[in-house]
C-alpha positions in Angstrom: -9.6 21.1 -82.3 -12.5 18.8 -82.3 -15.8 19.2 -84.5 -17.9 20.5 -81.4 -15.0 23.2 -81.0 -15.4 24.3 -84.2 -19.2 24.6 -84.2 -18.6 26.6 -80.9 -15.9 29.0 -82.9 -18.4 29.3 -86.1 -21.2 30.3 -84.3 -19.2 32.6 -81.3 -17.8 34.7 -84.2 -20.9 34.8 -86.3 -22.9 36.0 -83.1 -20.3 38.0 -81.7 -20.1 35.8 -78.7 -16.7 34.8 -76.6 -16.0 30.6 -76.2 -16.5 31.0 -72.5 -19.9 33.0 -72.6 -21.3 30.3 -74.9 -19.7 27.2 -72.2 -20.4 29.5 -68.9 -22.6 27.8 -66.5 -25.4 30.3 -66.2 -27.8 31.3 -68.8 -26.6 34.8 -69.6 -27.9 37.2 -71.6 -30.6 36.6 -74.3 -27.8 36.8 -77.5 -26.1 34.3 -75.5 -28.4 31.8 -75.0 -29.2 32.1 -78.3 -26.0 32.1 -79.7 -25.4 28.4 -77.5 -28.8 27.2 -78.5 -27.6 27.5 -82.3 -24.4 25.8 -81.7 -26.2 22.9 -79.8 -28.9 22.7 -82.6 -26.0 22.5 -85.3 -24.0 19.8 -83.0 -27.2 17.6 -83.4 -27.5 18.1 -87.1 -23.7 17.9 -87.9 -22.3 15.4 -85.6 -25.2 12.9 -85.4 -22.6 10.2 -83.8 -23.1 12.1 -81.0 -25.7 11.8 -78.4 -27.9 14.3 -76.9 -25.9 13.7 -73.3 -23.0 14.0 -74.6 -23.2 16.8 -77.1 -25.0 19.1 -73.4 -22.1 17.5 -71.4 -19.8 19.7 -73.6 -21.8 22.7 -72.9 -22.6 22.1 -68.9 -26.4 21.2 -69.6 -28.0 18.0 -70.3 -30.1 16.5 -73.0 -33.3 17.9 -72.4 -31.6 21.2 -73.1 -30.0 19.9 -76.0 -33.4 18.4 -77.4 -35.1 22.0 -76.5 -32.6 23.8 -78.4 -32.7 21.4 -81.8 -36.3 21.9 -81.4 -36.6 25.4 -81.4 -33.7 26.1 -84.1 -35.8 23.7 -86.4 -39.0 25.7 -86.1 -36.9 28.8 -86.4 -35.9 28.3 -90.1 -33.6 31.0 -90.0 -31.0 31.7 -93.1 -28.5 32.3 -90.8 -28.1 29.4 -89.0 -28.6 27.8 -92.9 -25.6 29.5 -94.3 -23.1 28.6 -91.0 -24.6 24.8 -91.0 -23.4 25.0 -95.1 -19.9 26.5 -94.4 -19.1 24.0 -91.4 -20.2 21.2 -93.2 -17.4 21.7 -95.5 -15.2 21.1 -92.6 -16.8 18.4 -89.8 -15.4 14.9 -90.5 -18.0 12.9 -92.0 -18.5 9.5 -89.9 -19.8 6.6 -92.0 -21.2 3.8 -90.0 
């Protein structure tokens, strides 16, 4: 299981939200999109190897979504996303340059 698959699984199960929901093609429903939004945001802010592209190739959108999403989670501030960024930090390989 990669990093990114484990951000998808953190977030899916504290959202309540299936793997496939959170990788579908279309929007979905509001929880959804939020509940990918927060995964993409904590992709950019725990595997910052990874680019924009290839972090919204993984989820079937590109970087501008990607961008949007980190973006909005930032101005969110929301405990939450805080306390899952915390526990998966404890299990994403760190990546020295």
């Amino acid at each position: 299981m990669t990093d990114l698959d484990r951000i998808i699984q953190a977030v899916g199960s504290e959202y309540g939200q299936q793997r496939h929901a959170l990788l579908a093609s279309s929007r979905g429903r509001k929880a959804v999109a939020e509940a990918r939004m927060v995964a993409m945001y904590l992709a950019t802010r725990l595997l910052p190897h990874q680019s924009l592209t290839s972090i919204g190739r993984h989820f079937g959108r590109d970087r501008t979504t990607v961008r949007h999403a980190r973006d909005k989670m930032e101005m969110a501030g929301d405990r939450r996303i805080g306390k899952l960024e915390k526990q998966l930090a404890r299990t994403i390989t760190p990546v020295h340059a």
